[in-house]
TORKOL-4160 file (C-alpha; in steps of 0.2 Angstrom, whole numbers, padded with zeros to 4 digits, m for minus):
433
<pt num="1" X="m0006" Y="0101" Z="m0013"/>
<pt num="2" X="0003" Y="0117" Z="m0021"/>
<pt num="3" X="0008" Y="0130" Z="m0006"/>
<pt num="4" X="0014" Y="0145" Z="m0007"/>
<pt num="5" X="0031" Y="0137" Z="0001"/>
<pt num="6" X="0030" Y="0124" Z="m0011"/>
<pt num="7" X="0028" Y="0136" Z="m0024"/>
<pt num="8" X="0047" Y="0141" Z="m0022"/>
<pt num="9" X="0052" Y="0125" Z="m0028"/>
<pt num="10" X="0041" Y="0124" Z="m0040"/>
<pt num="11" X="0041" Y="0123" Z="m0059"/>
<pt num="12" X="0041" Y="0142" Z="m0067"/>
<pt num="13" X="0024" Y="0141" Z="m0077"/>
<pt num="14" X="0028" Y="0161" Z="m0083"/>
<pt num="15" X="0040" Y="0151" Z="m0093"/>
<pt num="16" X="0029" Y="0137" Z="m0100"/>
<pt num="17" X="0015" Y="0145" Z="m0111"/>
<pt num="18" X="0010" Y="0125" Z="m0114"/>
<pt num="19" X="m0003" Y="0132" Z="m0103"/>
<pt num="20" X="m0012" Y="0139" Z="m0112"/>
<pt num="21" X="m0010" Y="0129" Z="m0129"/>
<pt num="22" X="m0017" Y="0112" Z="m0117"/>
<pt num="23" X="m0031" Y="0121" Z="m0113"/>
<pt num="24" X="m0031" Y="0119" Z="m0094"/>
<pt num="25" X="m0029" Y="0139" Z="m0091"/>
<pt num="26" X="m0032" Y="0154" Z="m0101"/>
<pt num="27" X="m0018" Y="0167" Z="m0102"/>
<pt num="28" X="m0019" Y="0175" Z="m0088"/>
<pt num="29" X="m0004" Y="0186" Z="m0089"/>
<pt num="30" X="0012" Y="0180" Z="m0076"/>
<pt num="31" X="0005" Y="0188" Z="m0061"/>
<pt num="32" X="m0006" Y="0174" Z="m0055"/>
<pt num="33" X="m0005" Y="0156" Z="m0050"/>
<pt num="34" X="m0015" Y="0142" Z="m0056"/>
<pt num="35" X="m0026" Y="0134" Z="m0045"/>
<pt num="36" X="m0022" Y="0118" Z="m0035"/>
<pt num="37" X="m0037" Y="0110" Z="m0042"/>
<pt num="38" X="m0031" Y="0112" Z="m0060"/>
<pt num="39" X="m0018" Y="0098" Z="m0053"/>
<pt num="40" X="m0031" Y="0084" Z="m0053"/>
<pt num="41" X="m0042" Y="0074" Z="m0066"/>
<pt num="42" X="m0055" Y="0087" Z="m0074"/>
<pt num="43" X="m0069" Y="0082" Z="m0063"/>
<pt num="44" X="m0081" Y="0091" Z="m0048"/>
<pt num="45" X="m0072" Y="0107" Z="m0052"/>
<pt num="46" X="m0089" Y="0118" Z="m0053"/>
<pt num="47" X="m0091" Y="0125" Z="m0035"/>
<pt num="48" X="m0105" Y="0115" Z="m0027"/>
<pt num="49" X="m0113" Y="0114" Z="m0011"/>
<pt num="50" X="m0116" Y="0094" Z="m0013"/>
<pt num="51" X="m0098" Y="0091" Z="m0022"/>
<pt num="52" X="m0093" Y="0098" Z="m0004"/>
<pt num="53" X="m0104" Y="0086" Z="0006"/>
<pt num="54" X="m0099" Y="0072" Z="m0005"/>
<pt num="55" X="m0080" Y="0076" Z="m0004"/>
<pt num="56" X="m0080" Y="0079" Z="0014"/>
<pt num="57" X="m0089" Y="0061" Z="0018"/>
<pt num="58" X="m0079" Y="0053" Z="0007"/>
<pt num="59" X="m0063" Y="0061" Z="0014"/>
<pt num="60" X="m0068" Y="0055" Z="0031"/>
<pt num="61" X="m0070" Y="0036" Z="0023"/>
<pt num="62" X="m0053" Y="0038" Z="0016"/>
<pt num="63" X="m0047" Y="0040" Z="0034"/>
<pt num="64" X="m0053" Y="0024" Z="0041"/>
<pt num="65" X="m0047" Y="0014" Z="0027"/>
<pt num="66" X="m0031" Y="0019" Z="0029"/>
<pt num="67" X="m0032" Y="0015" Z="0044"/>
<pt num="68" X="m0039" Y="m0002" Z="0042"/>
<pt num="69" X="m0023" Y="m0005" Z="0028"/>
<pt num="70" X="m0010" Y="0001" Z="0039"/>
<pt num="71" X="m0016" Y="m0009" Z="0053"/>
<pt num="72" X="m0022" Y="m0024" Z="0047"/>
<pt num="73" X="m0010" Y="m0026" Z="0032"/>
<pt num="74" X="0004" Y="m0014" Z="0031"/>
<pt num="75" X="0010" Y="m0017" Z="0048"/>
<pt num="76" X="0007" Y="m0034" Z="0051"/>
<pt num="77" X="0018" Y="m0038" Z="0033"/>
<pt num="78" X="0031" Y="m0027" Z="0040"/>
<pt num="79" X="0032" Y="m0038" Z="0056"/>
<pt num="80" X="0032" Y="m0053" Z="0046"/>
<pt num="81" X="0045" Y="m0045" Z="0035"/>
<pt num="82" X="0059" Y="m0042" Z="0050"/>
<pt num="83" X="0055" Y="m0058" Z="0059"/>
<pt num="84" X="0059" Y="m0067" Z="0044"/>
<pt num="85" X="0075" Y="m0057" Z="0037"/>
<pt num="86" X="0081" Y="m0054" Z="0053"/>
<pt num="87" X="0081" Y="m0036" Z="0050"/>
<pt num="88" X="0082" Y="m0024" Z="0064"/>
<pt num="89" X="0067" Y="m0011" Z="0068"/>
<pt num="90" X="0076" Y="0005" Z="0064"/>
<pt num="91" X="0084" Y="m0002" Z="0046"/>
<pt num="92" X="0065" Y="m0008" Z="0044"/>
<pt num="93" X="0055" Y="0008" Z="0047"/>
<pt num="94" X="0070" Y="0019" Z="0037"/>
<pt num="95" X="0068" Y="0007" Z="0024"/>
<pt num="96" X="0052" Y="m0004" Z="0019"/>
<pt num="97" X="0042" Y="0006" Z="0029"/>
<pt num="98" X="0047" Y="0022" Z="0024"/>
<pt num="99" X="0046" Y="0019" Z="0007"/>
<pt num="100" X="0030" Y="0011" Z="0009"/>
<pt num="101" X="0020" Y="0025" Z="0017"/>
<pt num="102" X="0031" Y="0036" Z="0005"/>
<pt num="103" X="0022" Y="0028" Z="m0011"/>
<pt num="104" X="0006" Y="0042" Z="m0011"/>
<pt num="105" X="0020" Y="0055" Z="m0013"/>
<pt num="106" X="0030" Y="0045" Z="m0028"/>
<pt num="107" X="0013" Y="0041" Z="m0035"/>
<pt num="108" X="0006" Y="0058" Z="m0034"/>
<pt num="109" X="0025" Y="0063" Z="m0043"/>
<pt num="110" X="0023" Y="0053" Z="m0059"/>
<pt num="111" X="0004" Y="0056" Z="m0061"/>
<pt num="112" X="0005" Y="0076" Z="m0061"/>
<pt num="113" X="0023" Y="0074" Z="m0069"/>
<pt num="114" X="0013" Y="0064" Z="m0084"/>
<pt num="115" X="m0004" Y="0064" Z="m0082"/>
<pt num="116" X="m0011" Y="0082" Z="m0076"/>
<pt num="117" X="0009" Y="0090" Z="m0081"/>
<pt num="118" X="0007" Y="0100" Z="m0064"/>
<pt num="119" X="0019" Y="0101" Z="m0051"/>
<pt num="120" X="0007" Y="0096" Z="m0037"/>
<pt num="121" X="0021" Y="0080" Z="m0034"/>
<pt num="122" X="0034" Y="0095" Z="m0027"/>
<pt num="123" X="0020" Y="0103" Z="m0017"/>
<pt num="124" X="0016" Y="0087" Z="m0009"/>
<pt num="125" X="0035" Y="0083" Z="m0005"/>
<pt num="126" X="0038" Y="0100" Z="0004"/>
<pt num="127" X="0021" Y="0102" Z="0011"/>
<pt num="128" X="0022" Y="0086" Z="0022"/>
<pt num="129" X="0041" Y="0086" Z="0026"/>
<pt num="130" X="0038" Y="0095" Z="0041"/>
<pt num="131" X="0024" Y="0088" Z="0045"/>
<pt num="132" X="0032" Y="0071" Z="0045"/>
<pt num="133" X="0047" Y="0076" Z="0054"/>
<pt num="134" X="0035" Y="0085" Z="0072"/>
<pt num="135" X="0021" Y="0083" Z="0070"/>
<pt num="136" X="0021" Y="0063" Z="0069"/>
<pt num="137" X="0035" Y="0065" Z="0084"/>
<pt num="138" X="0019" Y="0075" Z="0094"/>
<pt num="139" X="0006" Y="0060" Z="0091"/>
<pt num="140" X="0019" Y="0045" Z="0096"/>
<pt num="141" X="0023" Y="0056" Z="0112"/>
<pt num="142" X="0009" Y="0062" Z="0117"/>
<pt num="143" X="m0001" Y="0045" Z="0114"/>
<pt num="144" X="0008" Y="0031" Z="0115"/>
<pt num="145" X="0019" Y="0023" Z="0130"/>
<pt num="146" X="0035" Y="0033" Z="0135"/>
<pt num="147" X="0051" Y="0023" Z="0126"/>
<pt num="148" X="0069" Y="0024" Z="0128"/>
<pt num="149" X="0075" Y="0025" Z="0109"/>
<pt num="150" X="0092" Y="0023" Z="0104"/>
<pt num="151" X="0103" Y="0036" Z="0099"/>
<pt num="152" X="0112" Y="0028" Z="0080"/>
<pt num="153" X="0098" Y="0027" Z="0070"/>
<pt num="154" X="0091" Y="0044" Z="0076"/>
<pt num="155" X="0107" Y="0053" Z="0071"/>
<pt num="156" X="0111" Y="0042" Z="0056"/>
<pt num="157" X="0093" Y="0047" Z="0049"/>
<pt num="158" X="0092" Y="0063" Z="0051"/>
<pt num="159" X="0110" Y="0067" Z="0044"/>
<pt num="160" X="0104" Y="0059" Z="0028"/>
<pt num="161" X="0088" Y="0069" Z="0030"/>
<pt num="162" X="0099" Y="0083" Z="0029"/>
<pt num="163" X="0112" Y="0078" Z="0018"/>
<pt num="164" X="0096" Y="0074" Z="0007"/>
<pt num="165" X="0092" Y="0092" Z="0010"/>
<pt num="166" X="0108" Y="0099" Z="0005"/>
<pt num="167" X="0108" Y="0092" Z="m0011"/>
<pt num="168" X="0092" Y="0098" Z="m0017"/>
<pt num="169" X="0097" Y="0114" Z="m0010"/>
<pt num="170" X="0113" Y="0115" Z="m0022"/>
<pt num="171" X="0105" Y="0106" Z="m0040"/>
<pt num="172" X="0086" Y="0116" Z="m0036"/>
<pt num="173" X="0099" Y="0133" Z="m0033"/>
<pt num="174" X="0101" Y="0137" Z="m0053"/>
<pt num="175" X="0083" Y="0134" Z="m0056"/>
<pt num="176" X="0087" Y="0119" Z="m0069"/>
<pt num="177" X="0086" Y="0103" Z="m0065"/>
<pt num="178" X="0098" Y="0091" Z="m0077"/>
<pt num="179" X="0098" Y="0073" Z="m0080"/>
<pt num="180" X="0114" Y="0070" Z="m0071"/>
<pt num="181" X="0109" Y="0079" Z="m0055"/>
<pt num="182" X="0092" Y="0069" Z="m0056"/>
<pt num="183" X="0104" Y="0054" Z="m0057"/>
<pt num="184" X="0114" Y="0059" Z="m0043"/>
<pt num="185" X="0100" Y="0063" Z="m0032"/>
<pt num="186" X="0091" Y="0044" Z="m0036"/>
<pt num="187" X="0108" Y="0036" Z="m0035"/>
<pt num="188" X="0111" Y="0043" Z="m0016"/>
<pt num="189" X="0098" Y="0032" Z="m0012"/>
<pt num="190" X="0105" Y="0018" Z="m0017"/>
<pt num="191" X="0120" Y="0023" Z="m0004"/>
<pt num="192" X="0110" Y="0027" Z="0009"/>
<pt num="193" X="0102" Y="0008" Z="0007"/>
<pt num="194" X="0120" Y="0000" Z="0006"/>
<pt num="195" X="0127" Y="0008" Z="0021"/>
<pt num="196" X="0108" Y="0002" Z="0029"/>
<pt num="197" X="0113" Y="m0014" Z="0024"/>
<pt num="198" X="0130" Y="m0014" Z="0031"/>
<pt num="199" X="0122" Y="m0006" Z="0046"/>
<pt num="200" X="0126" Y="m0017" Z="0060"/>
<pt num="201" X="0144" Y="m0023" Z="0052"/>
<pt num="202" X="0147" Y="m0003" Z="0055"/>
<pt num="203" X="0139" Y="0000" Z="0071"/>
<pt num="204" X="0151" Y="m0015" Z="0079"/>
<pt num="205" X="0169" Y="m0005" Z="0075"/>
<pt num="206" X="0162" Y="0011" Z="0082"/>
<pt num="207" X="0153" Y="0006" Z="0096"/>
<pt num="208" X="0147" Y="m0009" Z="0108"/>
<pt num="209" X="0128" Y="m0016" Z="0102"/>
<pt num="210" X="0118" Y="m0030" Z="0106"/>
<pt num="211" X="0116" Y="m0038" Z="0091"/>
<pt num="212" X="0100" Y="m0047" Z="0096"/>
<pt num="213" X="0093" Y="m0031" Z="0106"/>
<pt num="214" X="0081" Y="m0024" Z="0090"/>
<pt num="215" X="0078" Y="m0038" Z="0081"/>
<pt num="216" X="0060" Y="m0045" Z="0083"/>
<pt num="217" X="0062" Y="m0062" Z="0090"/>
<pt num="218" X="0044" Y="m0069" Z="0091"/>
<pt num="219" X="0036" Y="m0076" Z="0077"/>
<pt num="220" X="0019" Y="m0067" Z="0071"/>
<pt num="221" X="0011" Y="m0080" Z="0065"/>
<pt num="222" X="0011" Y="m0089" Z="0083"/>
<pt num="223" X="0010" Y="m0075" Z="0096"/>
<pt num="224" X="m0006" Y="m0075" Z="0106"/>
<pt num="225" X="m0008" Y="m0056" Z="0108"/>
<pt num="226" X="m0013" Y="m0045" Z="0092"/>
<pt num="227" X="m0012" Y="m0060" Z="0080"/>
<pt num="228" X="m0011" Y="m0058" Z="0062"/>
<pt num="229" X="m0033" Y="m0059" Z="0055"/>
<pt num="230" X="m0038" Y="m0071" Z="0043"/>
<pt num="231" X="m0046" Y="m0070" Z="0026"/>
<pt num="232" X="m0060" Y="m0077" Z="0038"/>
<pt num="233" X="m0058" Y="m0065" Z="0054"/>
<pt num="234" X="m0057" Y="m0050" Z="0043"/>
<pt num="235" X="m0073" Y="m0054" Z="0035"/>
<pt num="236" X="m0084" Y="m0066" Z="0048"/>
<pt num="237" X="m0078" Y="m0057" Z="0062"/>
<pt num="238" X="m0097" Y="m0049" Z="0070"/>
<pt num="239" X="m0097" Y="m0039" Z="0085"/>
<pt num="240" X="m0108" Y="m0049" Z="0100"/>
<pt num="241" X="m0125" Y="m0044" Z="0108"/>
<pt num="242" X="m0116" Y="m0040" Z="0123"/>
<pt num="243" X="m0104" Y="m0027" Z="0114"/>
<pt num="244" X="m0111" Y="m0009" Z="0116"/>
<pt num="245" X="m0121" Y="0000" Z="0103"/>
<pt num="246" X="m0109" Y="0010" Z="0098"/>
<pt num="247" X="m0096" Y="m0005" Z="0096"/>
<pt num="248" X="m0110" Y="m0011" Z="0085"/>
<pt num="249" X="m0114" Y="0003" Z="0073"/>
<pt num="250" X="m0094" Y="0009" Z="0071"/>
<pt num="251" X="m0093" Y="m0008" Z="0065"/>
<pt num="252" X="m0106" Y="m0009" Z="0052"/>
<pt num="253" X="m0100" Y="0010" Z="0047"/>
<pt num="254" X="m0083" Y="0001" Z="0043"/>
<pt num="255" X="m0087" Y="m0017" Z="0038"/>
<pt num="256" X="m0090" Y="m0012" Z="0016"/>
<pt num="257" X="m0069" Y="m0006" Z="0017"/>
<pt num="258" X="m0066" Y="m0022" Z="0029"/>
<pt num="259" X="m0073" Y="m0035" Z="0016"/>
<pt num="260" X="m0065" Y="m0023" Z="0000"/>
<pt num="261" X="m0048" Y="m0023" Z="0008"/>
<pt num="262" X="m0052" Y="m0043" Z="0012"/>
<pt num="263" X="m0056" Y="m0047" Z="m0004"/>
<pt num="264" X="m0043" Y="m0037" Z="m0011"/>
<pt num="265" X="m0027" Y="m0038" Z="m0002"/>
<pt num="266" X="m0021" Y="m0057" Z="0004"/>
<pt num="267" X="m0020" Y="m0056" Z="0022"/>
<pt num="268" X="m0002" Y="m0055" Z="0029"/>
<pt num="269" X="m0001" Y="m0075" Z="0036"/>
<pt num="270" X="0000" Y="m0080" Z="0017"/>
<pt num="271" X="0012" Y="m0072" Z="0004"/>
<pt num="272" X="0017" Y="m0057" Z="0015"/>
<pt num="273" X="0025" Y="m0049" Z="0001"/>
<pt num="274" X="0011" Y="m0047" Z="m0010"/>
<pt num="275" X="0002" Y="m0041" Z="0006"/>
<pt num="276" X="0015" Y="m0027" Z="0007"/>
<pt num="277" X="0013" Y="m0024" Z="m0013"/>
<pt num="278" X="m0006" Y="m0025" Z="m0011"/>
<pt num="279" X="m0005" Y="m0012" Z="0003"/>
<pt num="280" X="0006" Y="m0001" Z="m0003"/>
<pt num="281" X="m0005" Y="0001" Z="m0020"/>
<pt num="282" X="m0019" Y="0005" Z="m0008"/>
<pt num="283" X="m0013" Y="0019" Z="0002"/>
<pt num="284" X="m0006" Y="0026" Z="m0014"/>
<pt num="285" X="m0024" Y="0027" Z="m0022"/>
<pt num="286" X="m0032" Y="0032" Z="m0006"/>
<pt num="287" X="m0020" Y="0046" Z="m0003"/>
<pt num="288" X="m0020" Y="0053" Z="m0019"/>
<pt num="289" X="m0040" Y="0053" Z="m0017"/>
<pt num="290" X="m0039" Y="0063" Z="0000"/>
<pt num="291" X="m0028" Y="0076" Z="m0008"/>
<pt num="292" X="m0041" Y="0077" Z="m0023"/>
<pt num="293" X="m0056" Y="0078" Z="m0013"/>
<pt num="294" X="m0048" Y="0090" Z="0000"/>
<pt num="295" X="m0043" Y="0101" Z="m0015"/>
<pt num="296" X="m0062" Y="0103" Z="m0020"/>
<pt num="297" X="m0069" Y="0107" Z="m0003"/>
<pt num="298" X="m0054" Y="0121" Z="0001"/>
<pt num="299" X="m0059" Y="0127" Z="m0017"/>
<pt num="300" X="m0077" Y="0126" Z="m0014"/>
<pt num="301" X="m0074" Y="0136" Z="0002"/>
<pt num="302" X="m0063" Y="0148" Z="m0007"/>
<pt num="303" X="m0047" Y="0145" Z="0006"/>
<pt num="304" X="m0033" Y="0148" Z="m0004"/>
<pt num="305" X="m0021" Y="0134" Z="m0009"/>
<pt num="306" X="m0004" Y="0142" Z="0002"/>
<pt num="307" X="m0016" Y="0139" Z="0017"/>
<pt num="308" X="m0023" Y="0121" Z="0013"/>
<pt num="309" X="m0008" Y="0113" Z="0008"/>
<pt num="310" X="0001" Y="0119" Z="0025"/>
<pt num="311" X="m0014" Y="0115" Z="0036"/>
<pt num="312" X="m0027" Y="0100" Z="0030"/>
<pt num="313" X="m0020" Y="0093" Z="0015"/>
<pt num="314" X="m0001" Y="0091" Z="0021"/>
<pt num="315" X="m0009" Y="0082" Z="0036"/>
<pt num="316" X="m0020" Y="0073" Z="0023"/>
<pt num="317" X="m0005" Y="0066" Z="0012"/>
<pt num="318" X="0004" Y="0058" Z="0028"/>
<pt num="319" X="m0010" Y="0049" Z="0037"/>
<pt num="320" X="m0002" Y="0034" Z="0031"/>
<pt num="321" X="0013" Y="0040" Z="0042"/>
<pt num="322" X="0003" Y="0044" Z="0056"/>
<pt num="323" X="m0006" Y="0025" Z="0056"/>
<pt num="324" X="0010" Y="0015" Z="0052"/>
<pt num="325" X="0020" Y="0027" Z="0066"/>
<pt num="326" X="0010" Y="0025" Z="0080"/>
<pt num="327" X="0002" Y="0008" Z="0077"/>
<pt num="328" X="0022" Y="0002" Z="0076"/>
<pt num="329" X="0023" Y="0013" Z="0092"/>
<pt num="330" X="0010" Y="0006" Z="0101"/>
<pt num="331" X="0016" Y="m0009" Z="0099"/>
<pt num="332" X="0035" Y="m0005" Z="0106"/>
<pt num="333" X="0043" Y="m0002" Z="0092"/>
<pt num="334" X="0049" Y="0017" Z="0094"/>
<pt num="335" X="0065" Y="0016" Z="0084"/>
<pt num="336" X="0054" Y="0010" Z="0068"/>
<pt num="337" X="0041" Y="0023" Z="0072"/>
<pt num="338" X="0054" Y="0038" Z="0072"/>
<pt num="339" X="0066" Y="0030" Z="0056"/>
<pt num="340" X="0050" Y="0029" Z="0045"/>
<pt num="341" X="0046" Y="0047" Z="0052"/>
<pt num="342" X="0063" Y="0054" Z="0045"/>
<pt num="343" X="0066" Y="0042" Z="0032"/>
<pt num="344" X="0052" Y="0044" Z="0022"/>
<pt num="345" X="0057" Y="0061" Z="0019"/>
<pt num="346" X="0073" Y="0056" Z="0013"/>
<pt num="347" X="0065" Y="0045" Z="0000"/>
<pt num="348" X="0054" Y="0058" Z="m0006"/>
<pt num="349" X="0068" Y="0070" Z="m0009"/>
<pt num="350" X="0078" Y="0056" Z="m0017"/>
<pt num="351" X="0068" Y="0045" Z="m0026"/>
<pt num="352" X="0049" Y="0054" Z="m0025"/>
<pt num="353" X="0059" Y="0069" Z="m0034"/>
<pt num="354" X="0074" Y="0062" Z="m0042"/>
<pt num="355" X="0065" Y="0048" Z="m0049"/>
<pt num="356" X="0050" Y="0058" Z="m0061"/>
<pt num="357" X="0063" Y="0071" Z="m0065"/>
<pt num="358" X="0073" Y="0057" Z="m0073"/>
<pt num="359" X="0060" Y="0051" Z="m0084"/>
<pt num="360" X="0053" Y="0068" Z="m0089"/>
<pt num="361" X="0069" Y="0073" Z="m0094"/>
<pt num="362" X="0071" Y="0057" Z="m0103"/>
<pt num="363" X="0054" Y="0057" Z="m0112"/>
<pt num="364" X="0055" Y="0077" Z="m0115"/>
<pt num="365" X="0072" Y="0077" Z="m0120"/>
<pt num="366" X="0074" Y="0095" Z="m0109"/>
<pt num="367" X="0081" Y="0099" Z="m0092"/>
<pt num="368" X="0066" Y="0103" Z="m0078"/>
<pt num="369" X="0063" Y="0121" Z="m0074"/>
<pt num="370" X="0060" Y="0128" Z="m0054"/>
<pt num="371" X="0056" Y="0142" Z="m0048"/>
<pt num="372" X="0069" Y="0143" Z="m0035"/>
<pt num="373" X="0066" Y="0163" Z="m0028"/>
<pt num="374" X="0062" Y="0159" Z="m0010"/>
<pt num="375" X="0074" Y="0143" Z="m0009"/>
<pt num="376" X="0082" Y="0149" Z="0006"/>
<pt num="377" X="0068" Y="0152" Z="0016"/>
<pt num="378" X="0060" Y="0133" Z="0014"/>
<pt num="379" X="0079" Y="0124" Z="0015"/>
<pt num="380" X="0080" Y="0134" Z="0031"/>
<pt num="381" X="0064" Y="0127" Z="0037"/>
<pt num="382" X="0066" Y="0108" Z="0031"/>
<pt num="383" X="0083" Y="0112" Z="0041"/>
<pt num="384" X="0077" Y="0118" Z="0057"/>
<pt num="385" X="0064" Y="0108" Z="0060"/>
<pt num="386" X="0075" Y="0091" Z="0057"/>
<pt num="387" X="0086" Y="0100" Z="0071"/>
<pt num="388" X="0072" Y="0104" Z="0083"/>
<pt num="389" X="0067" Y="0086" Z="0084"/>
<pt num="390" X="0087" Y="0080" Z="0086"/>
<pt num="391" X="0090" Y="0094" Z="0098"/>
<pt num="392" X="0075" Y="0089" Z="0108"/>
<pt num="393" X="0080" Y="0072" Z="0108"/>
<pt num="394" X="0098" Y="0073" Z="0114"/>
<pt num="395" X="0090" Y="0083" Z="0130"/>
<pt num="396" X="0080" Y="0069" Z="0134"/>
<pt num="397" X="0093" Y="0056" Z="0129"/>
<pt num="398" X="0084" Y="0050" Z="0117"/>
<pt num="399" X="0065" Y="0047" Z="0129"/>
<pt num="400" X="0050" Y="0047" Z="0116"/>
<pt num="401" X="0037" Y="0052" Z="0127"/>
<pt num="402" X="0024" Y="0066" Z="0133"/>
<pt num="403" X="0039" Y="0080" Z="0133"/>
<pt num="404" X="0046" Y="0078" Z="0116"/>
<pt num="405" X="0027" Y="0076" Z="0111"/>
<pt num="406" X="0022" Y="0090" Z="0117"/>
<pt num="407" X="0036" Y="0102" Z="0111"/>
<pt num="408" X="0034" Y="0096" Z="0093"/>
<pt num="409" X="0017" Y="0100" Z="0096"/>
<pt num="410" X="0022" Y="0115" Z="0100"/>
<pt num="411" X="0034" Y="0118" Z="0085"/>
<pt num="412" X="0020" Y="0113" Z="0073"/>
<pt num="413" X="0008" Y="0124" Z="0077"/>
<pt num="414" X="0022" Y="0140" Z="0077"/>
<pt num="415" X="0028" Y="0133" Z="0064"/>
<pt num="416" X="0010" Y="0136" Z="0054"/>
<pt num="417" X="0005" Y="0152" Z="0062"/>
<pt num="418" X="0024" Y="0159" Z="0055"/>
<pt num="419" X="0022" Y="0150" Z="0037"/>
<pt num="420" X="0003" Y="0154" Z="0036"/>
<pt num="421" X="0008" Y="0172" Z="0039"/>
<pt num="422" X="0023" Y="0173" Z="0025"/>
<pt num="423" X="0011" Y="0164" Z="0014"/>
<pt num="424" X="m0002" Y="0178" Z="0014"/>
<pt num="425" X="0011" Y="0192" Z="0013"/>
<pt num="426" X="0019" Y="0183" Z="m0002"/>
<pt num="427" X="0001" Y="0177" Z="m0011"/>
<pt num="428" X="m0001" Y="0179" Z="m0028"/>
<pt num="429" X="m0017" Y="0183" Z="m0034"/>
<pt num="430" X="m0027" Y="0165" Z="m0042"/>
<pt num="431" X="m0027" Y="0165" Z="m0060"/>
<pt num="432" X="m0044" Y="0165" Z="m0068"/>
<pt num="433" X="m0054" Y="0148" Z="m0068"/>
């Protein structure tokens, strides 16, 4: 996903003629971008009627088992993982969580860092930042049960969101990347999970808190509602002859990804680790494979890359937000739902960034080039848009429900009619195929 916005913090391929010398473009001069496609494996990129129809299916297939993961595995892992450790929702959904539905964006990173040597990792990054950050806030509101949050771990995320922010903002400003701001930028991470850690030891000298208040209490393996599925359920579990027709034929439509994730991800009552492991390996392949497929039908329709990557493929990388957000939601948990929101983008700016620019600098023995022309404009944007949501909060006082969903709403789609239009002003024509 390599937008036009991304493109401002992208690496400067006018500088890099290893373009031409792999083969993947011909010399088509500095005036031009390479296309997103070029970003992915060498395959499907003839433009094709039936490449589209198949992409497209395929796309849609991709959806639903994401899905399935995040419900039946990621989530229910996750639960088992903050009854067990004792670990409060919000420190959960900023942490595990985050990082878990973040993974597509890391694996994305290190494959066009050193497989395809694009920078479709940044464009990924940037491109679904925003959307995390409103448009998952629009879905939990508008969908799920109205839920008083509180105010700490909304405030404490979002200034490392921004903190996280600013420090891109100052290494990306000379357009060089070196191995000791890589370092710094990983290594703020590592604070951010400290002080996570220590949390509650520092919300009892500043405030009043109910140590037991967030902390899931019930036992997942025992609860009668929405209990945890067996190898067995997952598998063996038939709809009735009373169920209605469609009941029936949605099932059968996603019973071949029920018994592939059965067979191969443990089911969350065993090892719950390795579920979470398993899982996260998943949505990582499945998301890189929505952004493929979606790639070849925007390119087959001939929509330009700035367009897709603001529009269907930034909402196509953070479906695994989305699931694990409302799902967690859903379920009461509003304070996890909002922290893995907001803290995912912090670990893509830290570790999803500062992680594959380590090891290319390492293995390459050079600093990493960006093209940091139009930086401004897209801190500024990261910036407001993490403000929009805090400001809407504090007028609620903190109250996840229809209002905050439906002004995020609102933001998102502003906030695409006002990029869409600065990214067909600032286009560059497409290089030659």
């Amino acid at each position: 996903m390599d937008t036009g916005i991304s493109k401002l913090l992208r690496r400067d391929y006018d500088t890099e003629p290893e373009w031409t010398a792999r083969g993947m473009l011909p010399d088509s001069g500095p005036n031009c971008t390479p296309p997103a496609i070029m970003d992915f494996p060498n395959f499907m990129r003839e433009k094709s009627i039936l490449y589209t129809c198949i992409c497209i299916v395929c796309t849609l297939y991709f959806f639903v088992m994401l899905a399935i993961v995040c419900d039946d595995y990621l989530v229910t892992s996750m639960e088992r993982l903050c009854y067990t450790l004792r670990m409060p929702y919000d420190v959960a959904g900023a942490t595990f969580l985050a990082a878990a539905t973040s993974a597509p964006e890391l694996f994305v990173s290190l494959i066009s860092t050193f497989i395809t040597k694009g920078d479709l990792g940044i464009g990924t990054i940037v491109g679904s930042s925003v959307f995390n950050v409103l448009a998952i806030a629009a879905v939990c509101g508008l969908l799920s049960p109205a839920a008083t949050l509180d105010w700490w771990p909304i405030s404490r995320d979002t200034l490392w969101y921004l903190i996280a922010i600013a420090v891109l903002f100052v290494f990306v400003f000379d357009s060089h990347i070196k191995l000791y701001e890589a370092g710094i930028m990983f290594g703020l991470y590592f604070v951010y999970l400290v002080l996570l850690i220590f949390d509650r030891k520092i919300q009892k000298k500043i405030r009043k808190i109910e140590l037991e208040l967030d902390i899931m209490d019930e036992d997942p393996l025992v609860r009668e509602e929405d209990p945890i599925k067996s190898f067995r359920e997952h598998i063996c579990d038939f709809p009735t002859k009373e169920d209605h027709w469609c009941k029936k034929i949605w099932f059968y439509i996603k019973y071949p990804a029920e018994v592939l994730l059965a067979i191969t991800t443990p089911s969350a009552r065993w090892i719950f680790f390795l579920t979470l492991f398993v899982a996260v390996l998943w949505i990582s392949v499945i998301s890189y494979m929505v952004a493929w497929f979606l790639t070849i039908v925007g390119y087959n329709f001939g929509i330009p890359d700035s367009i897709m990557g603001l529009t269907v493929l930034a909402i196509g990388t953070s479906v695994p937000e989305v699931c694990s957000s409302y799902i967690v939601s859903n379920k009461g948990y509003g304070s996890m739902a909002m922290c893995n929101a907001i803290g995912s983008n912090t670990f893509d700016i830290f570790v999803c960034l500062g992680l594959p620019w380590i090891i290319s600098i390492l293995i390459y023995k050079q600093d990493v080039v960006i093209n940091s022309s139009g930086l401004a404009v897209t801190t500024g944007m990261l910036v407001l848009t993490a403000l929009l949501l805090y400001i809407l909060f504090l007028i609620t006082k903190f109250v996840l429900g229809k209002f905050i969903g439906a002004a995020t709403l609102i933001g998102y789609i502003i906030f695409l009619a006002v990029s869409c239009t600065l990214e067909i002003i600032w286009l560059k024509p497409m290089c030659d195929e």
